[in-house]
C-alpha positions as CSV (number, residue, x, y, z in Angstrom):
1,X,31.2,22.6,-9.5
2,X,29.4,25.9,-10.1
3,X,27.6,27.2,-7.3
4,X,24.0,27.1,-9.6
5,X,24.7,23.7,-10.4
6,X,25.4,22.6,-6.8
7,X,22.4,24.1,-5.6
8,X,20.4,21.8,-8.5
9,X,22.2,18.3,-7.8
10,X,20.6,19.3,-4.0
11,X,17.6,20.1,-4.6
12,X,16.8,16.7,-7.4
13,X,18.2,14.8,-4.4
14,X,15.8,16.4,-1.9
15,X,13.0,15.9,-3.6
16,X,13.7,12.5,-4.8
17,X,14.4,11.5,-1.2
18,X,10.9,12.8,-0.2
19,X,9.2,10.9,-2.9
20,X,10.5,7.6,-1.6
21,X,9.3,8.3,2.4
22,X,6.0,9.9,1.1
23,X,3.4,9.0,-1.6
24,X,-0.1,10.2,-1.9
25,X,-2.5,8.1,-1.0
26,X,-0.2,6.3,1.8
27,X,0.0,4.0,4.5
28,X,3.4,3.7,5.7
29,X,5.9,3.2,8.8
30,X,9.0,2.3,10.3
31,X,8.3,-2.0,11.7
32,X,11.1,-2.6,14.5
33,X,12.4,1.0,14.1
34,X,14.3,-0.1,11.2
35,X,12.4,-1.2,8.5
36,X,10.3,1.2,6.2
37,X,7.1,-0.2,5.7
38,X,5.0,0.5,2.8
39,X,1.3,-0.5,2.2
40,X,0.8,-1.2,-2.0
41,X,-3.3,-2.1,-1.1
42,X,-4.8,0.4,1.2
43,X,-8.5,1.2,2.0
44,X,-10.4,2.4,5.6
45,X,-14.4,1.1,6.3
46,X,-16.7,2.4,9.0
47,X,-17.2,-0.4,11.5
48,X,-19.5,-1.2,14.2
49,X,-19.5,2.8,15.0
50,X,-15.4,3.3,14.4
51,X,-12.6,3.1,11.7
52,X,-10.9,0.0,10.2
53,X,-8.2,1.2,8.2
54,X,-5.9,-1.3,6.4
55,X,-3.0,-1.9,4.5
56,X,-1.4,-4.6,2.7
57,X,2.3,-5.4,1.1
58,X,4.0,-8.7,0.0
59,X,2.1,-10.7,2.5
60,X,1.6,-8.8,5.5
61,X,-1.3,-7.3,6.6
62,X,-2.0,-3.7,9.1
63,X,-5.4,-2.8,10.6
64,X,-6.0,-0.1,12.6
65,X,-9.4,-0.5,14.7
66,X,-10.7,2.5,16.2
67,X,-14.0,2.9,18.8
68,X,-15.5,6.0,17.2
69,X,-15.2,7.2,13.4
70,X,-15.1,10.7,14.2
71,X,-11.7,12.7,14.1
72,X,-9.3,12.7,17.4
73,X,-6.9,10.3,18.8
74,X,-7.5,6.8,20.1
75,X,-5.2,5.3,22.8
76,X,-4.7,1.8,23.0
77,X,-4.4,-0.1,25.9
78,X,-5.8,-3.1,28.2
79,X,-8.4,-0.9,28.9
80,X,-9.6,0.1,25.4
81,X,-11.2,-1.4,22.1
82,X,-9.1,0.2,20.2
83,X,-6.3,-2.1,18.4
84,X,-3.9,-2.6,16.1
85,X,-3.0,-5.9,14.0
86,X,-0.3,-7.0,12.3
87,X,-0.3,-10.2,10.4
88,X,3.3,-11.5,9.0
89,X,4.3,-12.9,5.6
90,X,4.3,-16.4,7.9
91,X,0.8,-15.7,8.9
92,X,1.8,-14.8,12.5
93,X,-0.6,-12.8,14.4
94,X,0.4,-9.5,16.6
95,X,-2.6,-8.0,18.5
96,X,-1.9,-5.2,20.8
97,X,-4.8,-7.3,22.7
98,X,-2.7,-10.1,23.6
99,X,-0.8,-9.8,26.4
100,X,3.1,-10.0,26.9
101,X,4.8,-12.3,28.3
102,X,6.6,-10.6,31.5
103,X,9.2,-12.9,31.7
104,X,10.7,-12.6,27.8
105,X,9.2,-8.7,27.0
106,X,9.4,-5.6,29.3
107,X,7.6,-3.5,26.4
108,X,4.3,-1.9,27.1
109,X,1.3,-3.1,26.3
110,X,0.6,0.1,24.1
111,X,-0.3,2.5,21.3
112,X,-2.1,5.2,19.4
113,X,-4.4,6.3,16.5
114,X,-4.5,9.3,15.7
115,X,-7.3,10.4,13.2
116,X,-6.6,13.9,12.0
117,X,-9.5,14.2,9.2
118,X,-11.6,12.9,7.3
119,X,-12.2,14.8,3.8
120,X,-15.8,15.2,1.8
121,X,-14.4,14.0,-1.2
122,X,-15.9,11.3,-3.5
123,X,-15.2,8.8,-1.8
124,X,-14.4,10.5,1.9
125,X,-10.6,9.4,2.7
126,X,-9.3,9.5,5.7
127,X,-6.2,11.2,7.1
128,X,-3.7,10.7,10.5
129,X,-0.9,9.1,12.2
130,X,0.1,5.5,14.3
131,X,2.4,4.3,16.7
132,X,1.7,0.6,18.5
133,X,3.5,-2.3,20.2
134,X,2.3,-5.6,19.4
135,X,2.3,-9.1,20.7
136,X,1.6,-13.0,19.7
137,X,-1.2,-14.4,21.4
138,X,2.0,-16.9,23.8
139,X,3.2,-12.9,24.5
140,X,6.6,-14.6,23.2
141,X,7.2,-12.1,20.3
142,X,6.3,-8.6,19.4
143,X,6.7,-6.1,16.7
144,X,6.5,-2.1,16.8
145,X,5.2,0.0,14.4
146,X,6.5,3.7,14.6
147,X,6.5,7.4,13.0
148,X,3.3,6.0,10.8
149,X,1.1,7.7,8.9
150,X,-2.1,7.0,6.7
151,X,-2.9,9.5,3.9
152,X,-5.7,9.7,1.5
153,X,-6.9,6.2,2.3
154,X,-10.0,6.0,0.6
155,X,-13.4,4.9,3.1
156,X,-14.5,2.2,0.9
157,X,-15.7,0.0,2.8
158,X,-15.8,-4.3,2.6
159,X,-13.0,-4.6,5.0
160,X,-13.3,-7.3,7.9
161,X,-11.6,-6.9,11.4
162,X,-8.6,-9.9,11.5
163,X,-9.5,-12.5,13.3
């Protein structure tokens, strides 16, 4: 193969490879460090003074609860209002409120939001990164969420906090 010819085959492989991982708008990351996960609804609200960003795919469910709706990053922890929750296609709940069970799970009861920006278009969307461990309310089970990011989700409000 001809060296010109080489050097397209690569680059129509690079760029297709980056369309898969990344679309505009996007709520996506990597569940149990081995599954891509993809939102196909997405949308963010202002809250009770903070962020509720969400995203949906063939049955599952992803909010990100923040305490403030102002840029900056947002630890969570036993010690904070700021969560994550992840319902499954089963309807199982994962809170990084509930606590895990010590004798089945040595994972940390943690995570982080990171809100980079929030833009002044029509509607305002809102821009950052998440990571987060997760547990069922027994403690039994828990999922991680990894390497994810939330791009151009549009604030437009509605949204409820999972229950």
């Amino acid at each position: 193969m001809k060296a010109p010819n080489l050097i397209l085959v690569m680059l129509l492989v690079l760029n297709c490879s980056d369309e898969v991982k990344f679309r505009s708008p996007s709520f996506e990351a990597q569940k149990d460090g081995i599954v891509f996960w993809n939102a196909n609804f997405l949308a963010a609200d202002i809250d009770n003074n903070g962020f509720i960003i969400e995203g949906r795919n063939a049955g599952e469910r992803l909010q990100l609860i923040t305490t403030n709706d102002s840029n900056g990053v947002f630890e969570i922890s036993g010690d904070s209002d700021n969560e994550a929750i992840y319902v499954d296609k089963n309807g199982t709940v994962f809170s990084t409120k509930y606590v895990p069970d010590p004798n089945i799970s040595i994972f940390p009861k943690v995570g982080e939001i990171t809100v980079e920006n929030i833009d002044n278009e029509n509607p305002k969307n809102i821009y950052g990164t998440f990571w987060f461990y997760a547990f069922t309310e027994d403690g039994s089970a828990s999922i991680n969420f990894n390497e994810g990011v939330f791009y151009k989700i549009p604030l437009l409000g509605g949204l409820e906090k999972i229950e």
